[in-house]
Backbone as CSV, one residue per row, in Angstrom:
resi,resn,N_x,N_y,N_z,CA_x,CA_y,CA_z,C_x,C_y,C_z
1,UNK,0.836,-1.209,0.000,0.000,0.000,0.000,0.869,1.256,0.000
2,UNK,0.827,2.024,-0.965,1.462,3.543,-0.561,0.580,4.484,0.686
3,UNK,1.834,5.344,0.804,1.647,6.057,2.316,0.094,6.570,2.295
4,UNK,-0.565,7.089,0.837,-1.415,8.052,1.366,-2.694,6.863,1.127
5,UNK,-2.838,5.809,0.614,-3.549,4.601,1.143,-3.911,4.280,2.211
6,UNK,-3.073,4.203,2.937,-2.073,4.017,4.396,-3.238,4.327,5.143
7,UNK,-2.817,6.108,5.020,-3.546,6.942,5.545,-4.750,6.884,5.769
8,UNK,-5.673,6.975,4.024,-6.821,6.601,3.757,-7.742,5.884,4.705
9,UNK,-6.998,4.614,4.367,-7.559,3.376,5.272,-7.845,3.574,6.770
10,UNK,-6.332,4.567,7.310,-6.840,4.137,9.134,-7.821,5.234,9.222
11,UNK,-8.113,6.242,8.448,-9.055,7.263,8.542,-9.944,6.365,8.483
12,UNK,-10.821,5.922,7.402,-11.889,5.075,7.280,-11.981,4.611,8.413
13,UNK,-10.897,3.776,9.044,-11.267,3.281,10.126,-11.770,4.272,11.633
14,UNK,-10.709,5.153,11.583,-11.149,6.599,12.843,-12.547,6.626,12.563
15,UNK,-13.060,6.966,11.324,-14.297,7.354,11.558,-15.444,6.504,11.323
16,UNK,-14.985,5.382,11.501,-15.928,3.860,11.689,-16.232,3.854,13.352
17,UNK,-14.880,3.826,13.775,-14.887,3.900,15.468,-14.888,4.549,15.933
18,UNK,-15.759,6.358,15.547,-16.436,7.550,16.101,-17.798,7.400,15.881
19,UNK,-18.085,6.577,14.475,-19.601,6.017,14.586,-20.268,5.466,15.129
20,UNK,-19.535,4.275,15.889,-19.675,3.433,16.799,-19.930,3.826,18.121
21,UNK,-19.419,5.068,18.513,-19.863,5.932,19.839,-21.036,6.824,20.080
22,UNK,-21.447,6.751,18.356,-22.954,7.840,18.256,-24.421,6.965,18.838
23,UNK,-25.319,7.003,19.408,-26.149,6.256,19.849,-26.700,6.183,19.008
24,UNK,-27.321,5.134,17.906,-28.394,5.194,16.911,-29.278,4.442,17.523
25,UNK,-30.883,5.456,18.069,-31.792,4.008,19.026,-32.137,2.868,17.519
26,UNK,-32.309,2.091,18.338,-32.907,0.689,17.650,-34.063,0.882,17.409
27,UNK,-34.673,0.356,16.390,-35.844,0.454,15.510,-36.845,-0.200,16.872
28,UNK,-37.589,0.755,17.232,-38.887,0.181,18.638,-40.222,-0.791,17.686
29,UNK,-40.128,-1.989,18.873,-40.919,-2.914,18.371,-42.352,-2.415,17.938
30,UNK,-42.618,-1.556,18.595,-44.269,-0.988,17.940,-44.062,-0.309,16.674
31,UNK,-43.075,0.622,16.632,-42.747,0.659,14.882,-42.770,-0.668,13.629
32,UNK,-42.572,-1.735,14.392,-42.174,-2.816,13.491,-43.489,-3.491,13.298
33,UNK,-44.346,-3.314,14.712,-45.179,-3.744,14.314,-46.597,-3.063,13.328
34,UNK,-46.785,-1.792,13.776,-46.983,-0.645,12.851,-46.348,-1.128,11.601
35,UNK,-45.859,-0.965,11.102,-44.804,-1.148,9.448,-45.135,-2.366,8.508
36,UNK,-45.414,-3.322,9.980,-46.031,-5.060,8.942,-47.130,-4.951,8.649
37,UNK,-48.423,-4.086,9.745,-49.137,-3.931,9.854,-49.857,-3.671,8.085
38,UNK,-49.054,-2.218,8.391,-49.598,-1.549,7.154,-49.099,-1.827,5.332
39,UNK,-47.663,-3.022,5.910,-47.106,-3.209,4.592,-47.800,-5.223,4.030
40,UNK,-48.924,-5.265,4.677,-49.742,-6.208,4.817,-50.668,-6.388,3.097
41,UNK,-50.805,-7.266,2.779,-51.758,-7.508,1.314,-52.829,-6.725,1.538
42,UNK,-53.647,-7.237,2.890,-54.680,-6.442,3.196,-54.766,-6.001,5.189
43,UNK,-54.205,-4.771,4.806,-54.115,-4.520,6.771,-55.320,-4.224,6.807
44,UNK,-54.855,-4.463,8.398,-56.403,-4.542,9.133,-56.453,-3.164,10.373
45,UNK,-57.885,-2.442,9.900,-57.387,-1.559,11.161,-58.101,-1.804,11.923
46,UNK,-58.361,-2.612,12.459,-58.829,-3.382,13.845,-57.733,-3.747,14.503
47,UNK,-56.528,-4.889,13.820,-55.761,-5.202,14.104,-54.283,-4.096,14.744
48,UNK,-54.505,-2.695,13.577,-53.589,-2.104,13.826,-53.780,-1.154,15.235
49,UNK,-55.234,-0.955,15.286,-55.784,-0.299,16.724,-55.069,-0.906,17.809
50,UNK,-55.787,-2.532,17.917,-55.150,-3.061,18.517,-54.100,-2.597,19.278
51,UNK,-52.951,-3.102,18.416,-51.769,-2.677,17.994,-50.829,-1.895,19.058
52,UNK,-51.327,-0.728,18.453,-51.174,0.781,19.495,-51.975,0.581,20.729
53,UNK,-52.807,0.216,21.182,-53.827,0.378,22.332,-52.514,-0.400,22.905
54,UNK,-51.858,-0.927,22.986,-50.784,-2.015,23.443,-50.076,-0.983,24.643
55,UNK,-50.280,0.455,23.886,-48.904,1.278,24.868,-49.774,2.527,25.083
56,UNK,-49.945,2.440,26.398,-51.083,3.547,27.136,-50.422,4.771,26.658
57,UNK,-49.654,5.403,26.828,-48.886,6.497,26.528,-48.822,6.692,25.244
58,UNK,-48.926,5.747,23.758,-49.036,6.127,22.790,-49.874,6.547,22.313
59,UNK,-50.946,5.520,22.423,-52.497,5.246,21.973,-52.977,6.786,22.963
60,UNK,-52.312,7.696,24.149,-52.981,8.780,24.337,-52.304,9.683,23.172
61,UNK,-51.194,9.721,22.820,-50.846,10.422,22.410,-51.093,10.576,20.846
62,UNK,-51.752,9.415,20.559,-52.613,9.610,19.304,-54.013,10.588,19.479
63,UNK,-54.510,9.588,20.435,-55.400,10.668,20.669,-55.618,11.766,20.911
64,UNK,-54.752,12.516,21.193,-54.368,14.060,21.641,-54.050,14.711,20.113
65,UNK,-53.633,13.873,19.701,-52.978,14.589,18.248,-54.195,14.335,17.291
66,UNK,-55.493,13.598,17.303,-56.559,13.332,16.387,-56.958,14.296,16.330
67,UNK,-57.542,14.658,17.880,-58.440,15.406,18.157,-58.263,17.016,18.485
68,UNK,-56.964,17.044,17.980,-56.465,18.843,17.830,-56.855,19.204,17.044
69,UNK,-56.452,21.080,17.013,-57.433,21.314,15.794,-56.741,21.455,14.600
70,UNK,-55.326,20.857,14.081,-55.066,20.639,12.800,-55.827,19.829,11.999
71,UNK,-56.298,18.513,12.387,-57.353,18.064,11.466,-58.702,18.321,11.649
72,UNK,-58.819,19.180,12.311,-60.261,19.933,12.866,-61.310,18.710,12.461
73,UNK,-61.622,17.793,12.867,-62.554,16.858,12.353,-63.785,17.109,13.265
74,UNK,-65.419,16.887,12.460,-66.120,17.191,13.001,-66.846,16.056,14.129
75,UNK,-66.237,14.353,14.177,-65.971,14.166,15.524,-64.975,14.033,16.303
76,UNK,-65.087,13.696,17.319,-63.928,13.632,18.208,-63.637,11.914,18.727
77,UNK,-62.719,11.295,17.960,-61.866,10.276,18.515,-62.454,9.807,20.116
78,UNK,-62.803,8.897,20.335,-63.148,8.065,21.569,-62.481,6.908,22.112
79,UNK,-61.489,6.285,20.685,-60.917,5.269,21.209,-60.110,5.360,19.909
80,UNK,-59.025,4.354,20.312,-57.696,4.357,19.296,-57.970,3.736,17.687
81,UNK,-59.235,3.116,17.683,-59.774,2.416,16.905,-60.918,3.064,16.301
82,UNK,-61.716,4.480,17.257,-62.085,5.237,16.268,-61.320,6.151,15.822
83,UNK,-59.949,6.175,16.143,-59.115,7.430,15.655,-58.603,6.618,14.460
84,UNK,-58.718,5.251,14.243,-57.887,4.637,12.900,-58.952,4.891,12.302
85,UNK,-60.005,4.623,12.353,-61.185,4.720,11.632,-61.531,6.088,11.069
86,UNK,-61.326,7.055,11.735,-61.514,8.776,11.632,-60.575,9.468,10.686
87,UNK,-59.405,9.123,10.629,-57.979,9.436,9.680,-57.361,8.505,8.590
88,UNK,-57.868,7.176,8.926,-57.369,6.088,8.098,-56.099,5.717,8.210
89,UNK,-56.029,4.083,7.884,-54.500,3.374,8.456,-53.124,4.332,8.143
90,UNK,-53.066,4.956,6.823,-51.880,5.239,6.516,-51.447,6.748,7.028
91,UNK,-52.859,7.602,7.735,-52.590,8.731,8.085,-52.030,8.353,9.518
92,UNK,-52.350,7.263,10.503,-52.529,6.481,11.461,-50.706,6.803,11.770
93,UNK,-50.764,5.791,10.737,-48.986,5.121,10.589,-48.250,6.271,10.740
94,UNK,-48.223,7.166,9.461,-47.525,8.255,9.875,-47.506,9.250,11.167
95,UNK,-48.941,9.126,11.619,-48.669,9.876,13.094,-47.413,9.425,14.084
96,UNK,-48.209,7.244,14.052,-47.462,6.992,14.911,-46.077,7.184,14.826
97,UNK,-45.407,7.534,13.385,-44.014,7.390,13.573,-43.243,8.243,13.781
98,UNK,-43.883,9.316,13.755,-43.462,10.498,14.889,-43.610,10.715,15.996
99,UNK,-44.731,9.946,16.759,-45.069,9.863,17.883,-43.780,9.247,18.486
100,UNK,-43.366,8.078,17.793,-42.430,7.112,18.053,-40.460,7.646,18.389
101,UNK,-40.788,8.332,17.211,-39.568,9.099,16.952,-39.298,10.048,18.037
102,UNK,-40.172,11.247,18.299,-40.377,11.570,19.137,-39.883,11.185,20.565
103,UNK,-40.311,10.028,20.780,-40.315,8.948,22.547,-38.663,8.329,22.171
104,UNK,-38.436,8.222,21.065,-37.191,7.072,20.943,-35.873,8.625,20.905
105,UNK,-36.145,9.498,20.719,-35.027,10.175,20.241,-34.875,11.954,21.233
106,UNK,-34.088,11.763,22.335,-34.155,12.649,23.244,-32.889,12.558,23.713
107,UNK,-32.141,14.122,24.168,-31.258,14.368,24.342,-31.064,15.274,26.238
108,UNK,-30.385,14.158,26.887,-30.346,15.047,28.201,-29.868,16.223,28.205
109,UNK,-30.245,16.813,29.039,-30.510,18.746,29.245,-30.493,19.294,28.230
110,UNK,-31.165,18.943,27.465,-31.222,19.552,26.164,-32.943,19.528,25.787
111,UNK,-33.523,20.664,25.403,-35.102,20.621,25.422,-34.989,20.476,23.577
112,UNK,-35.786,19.227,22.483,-35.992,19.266,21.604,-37.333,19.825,20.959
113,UNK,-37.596,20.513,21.855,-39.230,21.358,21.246,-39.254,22.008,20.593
114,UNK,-38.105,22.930,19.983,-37.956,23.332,18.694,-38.143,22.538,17.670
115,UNK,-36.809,22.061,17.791,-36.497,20.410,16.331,-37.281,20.009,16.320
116,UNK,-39.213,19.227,17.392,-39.422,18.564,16.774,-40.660,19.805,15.867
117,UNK,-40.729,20.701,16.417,-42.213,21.714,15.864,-41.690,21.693,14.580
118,UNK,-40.062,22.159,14.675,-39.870,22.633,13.008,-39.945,21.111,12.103
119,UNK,-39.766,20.206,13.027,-40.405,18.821,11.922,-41.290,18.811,11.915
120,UNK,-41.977,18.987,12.653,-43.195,18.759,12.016,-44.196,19.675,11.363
121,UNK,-43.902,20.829,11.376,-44.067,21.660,10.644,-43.708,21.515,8.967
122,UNK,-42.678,21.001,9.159,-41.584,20.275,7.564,-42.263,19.266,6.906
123,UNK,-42.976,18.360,7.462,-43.508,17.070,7.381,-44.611,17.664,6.665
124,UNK,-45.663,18.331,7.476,-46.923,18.649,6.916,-46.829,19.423,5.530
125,UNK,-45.529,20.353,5.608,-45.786,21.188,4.629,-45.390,20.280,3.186
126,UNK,-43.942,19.687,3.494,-43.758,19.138,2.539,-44.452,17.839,1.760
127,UNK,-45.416,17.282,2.970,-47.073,16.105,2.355,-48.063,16.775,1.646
128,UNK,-48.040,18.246,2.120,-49.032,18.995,1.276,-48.422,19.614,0.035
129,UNK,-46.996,19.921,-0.329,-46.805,20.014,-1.927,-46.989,19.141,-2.492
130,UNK,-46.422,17.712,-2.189,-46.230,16.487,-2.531,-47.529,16.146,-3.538
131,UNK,-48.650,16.501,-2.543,-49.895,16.037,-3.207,-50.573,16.864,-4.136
132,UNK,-50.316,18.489,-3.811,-50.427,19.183,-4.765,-49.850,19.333,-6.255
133,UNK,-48.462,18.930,-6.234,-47.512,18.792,-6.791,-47.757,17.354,-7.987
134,UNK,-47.753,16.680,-7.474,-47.904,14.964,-7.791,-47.045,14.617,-8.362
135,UNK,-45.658,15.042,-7.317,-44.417,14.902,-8.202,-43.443,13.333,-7.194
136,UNK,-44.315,12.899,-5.966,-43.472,11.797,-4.877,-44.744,11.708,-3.957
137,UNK,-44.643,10.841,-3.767,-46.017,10.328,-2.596,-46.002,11.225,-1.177
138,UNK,-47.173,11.374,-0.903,-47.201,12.556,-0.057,-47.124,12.100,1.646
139,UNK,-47.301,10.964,1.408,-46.394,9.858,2.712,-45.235,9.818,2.948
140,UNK,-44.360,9.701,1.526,-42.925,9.441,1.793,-42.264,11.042,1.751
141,UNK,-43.009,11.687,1.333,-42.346,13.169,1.577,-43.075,13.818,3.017
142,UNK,-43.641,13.366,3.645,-44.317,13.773,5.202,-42.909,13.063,6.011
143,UNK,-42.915,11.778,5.848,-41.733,10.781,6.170,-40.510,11.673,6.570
144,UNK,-39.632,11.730,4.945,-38.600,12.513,4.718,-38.865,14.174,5.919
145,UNK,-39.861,14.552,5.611,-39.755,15.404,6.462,-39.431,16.064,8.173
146,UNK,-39.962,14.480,8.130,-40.280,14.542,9.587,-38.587,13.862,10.318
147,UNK,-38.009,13.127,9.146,-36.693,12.370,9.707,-35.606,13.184,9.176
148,UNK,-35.498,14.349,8.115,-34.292,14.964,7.532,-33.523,14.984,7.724
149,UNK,-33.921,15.841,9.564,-32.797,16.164,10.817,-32.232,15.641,11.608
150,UNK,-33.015,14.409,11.390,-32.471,13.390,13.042,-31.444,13.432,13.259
151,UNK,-30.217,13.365,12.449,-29.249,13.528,13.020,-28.858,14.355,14.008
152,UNK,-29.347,14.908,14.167,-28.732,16.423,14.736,-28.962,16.006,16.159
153,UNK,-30.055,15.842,16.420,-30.094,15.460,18.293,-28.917,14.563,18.805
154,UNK,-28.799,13.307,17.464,-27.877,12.522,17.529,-26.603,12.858,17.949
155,UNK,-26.446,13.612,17.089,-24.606,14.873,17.219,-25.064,15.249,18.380
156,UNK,-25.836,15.697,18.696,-25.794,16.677,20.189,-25.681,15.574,21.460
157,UNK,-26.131,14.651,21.567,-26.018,13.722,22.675,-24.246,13.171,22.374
158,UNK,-23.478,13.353,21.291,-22.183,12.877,21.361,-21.354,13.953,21.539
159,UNK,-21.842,15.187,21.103,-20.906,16.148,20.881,-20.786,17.097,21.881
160,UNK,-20.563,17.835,23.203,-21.407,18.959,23.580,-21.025,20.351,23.240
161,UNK,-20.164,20.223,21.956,-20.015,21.866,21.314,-20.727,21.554,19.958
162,UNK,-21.594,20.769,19.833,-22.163,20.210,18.389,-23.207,21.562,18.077
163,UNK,-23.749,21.683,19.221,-24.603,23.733,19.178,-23.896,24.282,18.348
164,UNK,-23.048,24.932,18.893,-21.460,25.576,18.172,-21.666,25.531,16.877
165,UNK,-21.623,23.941,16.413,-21.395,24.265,14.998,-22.223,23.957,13.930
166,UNK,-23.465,23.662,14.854,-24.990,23.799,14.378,-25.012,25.424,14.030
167,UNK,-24.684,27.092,14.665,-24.785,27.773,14.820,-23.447,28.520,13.194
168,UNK,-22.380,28.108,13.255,-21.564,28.485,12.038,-22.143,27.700,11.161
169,UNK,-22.357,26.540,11.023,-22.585,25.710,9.739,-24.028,26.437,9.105
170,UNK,-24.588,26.919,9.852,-26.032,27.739,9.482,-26.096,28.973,8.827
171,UNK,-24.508,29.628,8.950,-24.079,30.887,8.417,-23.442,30.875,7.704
172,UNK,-23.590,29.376,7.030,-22.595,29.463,5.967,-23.212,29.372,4.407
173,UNK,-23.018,30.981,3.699,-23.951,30.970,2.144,-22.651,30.549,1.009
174,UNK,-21.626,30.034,1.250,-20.791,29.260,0.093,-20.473,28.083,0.503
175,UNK,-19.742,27.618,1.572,-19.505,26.022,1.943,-21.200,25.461,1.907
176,UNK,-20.613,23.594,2.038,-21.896,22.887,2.245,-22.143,22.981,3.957
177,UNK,-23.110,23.255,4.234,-23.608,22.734,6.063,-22.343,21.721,5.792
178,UNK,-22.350,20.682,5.583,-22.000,19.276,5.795,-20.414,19.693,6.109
179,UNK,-19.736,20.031,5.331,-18.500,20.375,5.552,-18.018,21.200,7.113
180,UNK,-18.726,21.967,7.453,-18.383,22.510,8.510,-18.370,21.290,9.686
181,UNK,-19.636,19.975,9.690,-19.684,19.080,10.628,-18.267,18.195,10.212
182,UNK,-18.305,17.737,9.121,-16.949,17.157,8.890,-15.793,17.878,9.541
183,UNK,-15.353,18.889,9.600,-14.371,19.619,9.826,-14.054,19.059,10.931
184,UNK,-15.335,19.492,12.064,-15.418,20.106,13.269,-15.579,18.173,13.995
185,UNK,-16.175,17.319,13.482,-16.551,16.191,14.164,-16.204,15.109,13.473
186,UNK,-16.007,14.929,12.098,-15.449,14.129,11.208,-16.770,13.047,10.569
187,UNK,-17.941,13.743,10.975,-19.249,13.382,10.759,-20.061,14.360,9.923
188,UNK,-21.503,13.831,10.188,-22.343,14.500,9.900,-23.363,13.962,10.008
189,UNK,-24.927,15.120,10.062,-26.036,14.657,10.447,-26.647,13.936,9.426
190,UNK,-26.031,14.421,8.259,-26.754,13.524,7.311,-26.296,12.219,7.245
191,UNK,-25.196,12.010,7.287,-24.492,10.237,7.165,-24.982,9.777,8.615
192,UNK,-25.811,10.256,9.659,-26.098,9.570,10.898,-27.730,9.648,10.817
193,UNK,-28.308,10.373,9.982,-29.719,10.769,9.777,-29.728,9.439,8.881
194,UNK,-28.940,8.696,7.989,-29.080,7.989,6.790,-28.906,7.022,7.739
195,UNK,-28.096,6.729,7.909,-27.384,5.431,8.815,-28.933,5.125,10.166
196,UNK,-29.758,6.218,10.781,-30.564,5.817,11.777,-31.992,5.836,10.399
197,UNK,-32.302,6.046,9.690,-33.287,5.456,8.512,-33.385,4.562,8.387
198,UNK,-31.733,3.917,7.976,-32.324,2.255,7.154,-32.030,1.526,8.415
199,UNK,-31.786,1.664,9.944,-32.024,1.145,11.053,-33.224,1.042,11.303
200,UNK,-34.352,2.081,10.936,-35.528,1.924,11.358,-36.196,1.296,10.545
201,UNK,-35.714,1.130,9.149,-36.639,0.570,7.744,-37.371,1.169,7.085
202,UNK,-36.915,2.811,7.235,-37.612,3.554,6.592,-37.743,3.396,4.496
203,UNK,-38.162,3.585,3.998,-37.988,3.523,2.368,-36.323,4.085,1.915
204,UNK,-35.737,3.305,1.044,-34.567,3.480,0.706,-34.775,5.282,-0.156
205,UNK,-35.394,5.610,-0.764,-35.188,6.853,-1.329,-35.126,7.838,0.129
206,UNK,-36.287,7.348,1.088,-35.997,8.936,2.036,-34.849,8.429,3.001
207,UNK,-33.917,7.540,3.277,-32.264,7.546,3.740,-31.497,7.929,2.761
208,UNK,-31.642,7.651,1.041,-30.632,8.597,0.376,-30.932,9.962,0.267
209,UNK,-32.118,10.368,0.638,-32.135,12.120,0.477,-31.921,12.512,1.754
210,UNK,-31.695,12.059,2.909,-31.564,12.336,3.813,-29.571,12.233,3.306
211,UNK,-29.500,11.744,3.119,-27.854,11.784,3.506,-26.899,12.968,2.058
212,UNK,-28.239,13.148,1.426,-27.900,14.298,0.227,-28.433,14.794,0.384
213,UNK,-29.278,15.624,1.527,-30.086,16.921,1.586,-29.738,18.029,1.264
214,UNK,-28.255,18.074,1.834,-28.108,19.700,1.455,-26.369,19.718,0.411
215,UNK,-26.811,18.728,-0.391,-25.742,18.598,-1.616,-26.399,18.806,-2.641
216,UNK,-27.408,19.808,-2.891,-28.186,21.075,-3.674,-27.550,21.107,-5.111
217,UNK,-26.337,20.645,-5.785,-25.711,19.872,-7.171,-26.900,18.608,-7.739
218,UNK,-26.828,17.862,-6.769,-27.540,16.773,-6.995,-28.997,17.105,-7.851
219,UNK,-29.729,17.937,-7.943,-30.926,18.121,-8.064,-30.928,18.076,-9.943
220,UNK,-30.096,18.649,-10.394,-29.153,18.439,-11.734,-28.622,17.262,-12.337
221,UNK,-28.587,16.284,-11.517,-28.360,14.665,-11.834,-29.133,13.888,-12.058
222,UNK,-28.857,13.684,-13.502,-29.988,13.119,-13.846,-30.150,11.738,-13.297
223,UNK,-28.877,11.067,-13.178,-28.663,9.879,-12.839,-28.912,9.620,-11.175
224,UNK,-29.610,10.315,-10.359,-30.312,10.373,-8.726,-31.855,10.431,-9.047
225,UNK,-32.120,9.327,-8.727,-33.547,8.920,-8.452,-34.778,10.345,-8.268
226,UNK,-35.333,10.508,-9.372,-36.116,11.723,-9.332,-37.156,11.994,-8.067
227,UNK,-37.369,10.880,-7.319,-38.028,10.323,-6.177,-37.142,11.578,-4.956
228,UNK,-36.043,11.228,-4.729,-35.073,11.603,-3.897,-34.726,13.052,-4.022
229,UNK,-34.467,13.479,-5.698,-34.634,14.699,-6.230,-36.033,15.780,-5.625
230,UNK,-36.775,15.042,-5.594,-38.020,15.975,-5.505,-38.217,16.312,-3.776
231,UNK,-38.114,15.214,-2.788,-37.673,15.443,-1.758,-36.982,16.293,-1.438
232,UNK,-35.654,16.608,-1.619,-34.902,17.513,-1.095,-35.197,18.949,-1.748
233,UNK,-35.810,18.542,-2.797,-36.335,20.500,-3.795,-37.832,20.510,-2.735
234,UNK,-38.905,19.687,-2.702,-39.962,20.001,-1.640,-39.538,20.683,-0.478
235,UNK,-37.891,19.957,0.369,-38.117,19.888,2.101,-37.091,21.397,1.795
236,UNK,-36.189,22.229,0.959,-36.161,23.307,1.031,-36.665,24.465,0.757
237,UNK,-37.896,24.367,0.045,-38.820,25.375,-0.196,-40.168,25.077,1.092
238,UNK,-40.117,23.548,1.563,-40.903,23.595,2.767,-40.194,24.570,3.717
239,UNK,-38.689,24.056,4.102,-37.565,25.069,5.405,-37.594,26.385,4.934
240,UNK,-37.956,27.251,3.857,-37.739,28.618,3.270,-39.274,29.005,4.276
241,UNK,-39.895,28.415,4.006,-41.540,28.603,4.187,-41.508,28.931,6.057
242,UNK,-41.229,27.832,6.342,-40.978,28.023,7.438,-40.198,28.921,8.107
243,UNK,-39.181,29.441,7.996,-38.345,30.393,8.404,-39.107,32.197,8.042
244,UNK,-39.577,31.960,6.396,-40.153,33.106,6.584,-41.746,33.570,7.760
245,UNK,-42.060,32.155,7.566,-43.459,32.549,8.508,-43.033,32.616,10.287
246,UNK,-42.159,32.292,10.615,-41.348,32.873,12.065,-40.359,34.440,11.613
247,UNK,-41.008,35.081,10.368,-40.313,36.447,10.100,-39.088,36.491,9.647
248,UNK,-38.036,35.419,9.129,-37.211,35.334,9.118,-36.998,35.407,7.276
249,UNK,-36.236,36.368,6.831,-36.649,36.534,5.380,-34.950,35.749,4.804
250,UNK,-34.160,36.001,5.423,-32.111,35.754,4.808,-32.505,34.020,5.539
251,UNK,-32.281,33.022,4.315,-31.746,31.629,5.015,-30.554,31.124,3.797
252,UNK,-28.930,30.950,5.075,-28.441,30.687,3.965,-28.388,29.644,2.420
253,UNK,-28.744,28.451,3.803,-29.642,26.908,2.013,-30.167,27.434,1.653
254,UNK,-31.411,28.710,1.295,-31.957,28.773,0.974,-30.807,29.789,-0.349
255,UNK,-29.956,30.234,0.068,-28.972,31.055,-0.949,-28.555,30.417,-1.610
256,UNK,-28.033,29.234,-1.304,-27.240,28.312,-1.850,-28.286,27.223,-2.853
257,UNK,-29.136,26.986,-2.278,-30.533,25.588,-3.918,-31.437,26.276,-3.525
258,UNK,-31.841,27.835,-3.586,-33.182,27.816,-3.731,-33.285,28.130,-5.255
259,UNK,-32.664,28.313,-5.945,-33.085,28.524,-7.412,-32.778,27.039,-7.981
260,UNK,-31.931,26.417,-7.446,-31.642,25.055,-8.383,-33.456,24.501,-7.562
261,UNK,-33.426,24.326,-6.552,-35.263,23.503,-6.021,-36.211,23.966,-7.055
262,UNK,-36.277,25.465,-6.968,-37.502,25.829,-7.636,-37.488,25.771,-9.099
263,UNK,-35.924,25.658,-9.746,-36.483,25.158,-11.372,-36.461,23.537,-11.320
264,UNK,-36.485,23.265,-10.408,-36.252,21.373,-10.456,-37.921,21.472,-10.433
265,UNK,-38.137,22.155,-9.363,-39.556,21.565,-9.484,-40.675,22.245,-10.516
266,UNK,-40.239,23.060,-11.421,-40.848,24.313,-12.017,-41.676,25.623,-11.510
267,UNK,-41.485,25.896,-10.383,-42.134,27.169,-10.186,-41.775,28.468,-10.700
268,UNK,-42.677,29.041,-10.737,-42.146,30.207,-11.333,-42.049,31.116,-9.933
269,UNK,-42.207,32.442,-9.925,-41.648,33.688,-8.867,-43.330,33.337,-7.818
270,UNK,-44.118,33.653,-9.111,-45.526,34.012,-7.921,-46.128,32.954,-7.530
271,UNK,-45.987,31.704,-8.250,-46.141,30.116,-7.910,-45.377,30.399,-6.426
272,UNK,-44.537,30.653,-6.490,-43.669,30.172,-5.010,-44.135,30.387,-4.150
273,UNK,-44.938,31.939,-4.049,-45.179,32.720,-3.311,-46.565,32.367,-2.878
274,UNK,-47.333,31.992,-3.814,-48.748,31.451,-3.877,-48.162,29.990,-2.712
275,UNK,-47.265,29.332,-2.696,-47.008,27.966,-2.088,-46.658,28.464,-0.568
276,UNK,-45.958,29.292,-0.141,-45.435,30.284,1.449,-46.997,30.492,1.820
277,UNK,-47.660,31.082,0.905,-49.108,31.648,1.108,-49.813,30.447,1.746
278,UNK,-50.149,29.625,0.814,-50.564,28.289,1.451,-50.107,27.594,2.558
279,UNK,-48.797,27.277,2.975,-48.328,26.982,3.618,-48.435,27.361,5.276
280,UNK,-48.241,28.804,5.046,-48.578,29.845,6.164,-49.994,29.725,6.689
281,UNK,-50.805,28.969,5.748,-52.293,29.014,6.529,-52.012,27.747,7.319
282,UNK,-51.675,26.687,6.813,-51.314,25.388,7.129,-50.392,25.661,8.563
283,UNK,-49.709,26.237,8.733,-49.094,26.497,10.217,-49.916,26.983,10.787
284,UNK,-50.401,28.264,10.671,-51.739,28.439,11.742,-52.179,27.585,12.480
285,UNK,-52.341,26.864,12.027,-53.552,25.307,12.621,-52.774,23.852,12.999
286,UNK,-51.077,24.380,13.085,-50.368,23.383,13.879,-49.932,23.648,15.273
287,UNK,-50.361,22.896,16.240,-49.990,23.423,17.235,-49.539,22.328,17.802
């Protein structure tokens, strides 16, 4: 082997055995069972009620989330089995797997009530282009939405200056985000956001856009799954949306692919604006 092989190699290895110190939780058995449930010839939502009724704390926390007023429904959920019945299995599923995510992914002294609002804020917005759009299933782009970031809590439970460079990597309108975590940790949220995906069994397109989210080139390749493409052009004109409706008008990703997103996906200037518009009503009514 020549020297810079050498090298190569024990690097690969350093940062095999810094991966190994990151906590990735394990895929929770009610996810798994949720997942067969619904990836069933013919699921059953009796069975999937069931299911959830299994974990007092979930099955409330479905219920709390039915009966808010984002889906403003004109009844009100009574049991976990009229809430499958009220939203349907696959709206079901996706709750639970934020619910899940949520319970499985927490960082001591550290409050994630930001990260998860702005997911889920991300989730909704980007299920509602999706379907408007009819450019990627509006499941697997709610999905993608809701998991983009995971990494990041991840880094923060290993790192405790990972803030730090959550805070420069955010100010940066010419480098990639990604590069600044490399620098600084020899990681990144996206290769640990990808790596805790196909741990959970999420769909192979939303772990590769998760681990190319903010490699904003890609959207131009023709040869990257247009699936994956449309994801990451949705979840940054969803994050633009969001930032402006908390008043916030300068985002640097948004300097860096907001013109490559919006001709990927074809909008024009007042299309966009018409989509923030929409969007902004759609937050109103998340709480």
């Amino acid at each position: 082997m020549t020297p810079s092989s050498i090298s190569s190699a024990a690097n690969d290895q350093s940062v095999d055995s810094l991966i190994k110190t990151i906590r990735i939780p394990p895929r929770p058995s009610m996810l798994i069972d949720v997942q067969t449930e619904l990836a069933c010839k013919e699921p059953d939502p009796r069975r999937l009620a069931a299911t959830i009724a299994n974990d007092v704390a979930l099955a409330a926390s479905l219920l709390k989330l039915t009966n808010s007023s984002f889906f403003g429904l004109r009844l009100k959920a009574s049991s976990v089995e009229h809430a499958v019945n009220l939203l349907g299995m696959r709206q079901c599923g996706l709750l639970m797997t934020g619910i899940i995510a949520r319970q499985s992914v927490q960082v001591e002294k550290v409050s994630l009530v930001k990260f998860w609002d702005f997911s889920s804020k991300r989730a909704q917005a980007m299920s509602h282009l999706a379907g408007q759009m009819r450019i990627c299933s509006a499941d697997m782009a709610h999905t993608f939405g809701l998991f983009c970031d995971i990494g990041i809590p991840l880094l923060m439970e290993r790192f405790p200056d990972y803030q730090q460079t959550l805070d420069i990597a955010s100010q940066q309108f010419e480098h990639k985000f990604t590069e600044t975590e490399q620098q600084r940790h020899s990681t990144s949220h996206t290769s640990i956001g990808a790596l805790m995906a196909r741990t959970w069994g999420l769909p192979e397109e939303v772990s590769t856009a998760i681990l190319l989210h903010h490699d904003y080139e890609v959207l131009n390749d023709g040869a990257t799954s247009e699936t994956v493409r449309s994801l990451i052009a949705l979840a940054l004109v969803a994050e633009y949306s969001i930032h402006k409706y908390h008043g916030e008008e300068t985002l640097a990703e948004w300097e860096k692919g907001g013109q490559l997103a919006t001709d990927f996906l074809g909008l024009s200037h007042d299309e966009l604006e018409d989509c923030f518009e929409e969007l902004h009503e759609i937050f109103n009514h998340v709480h």
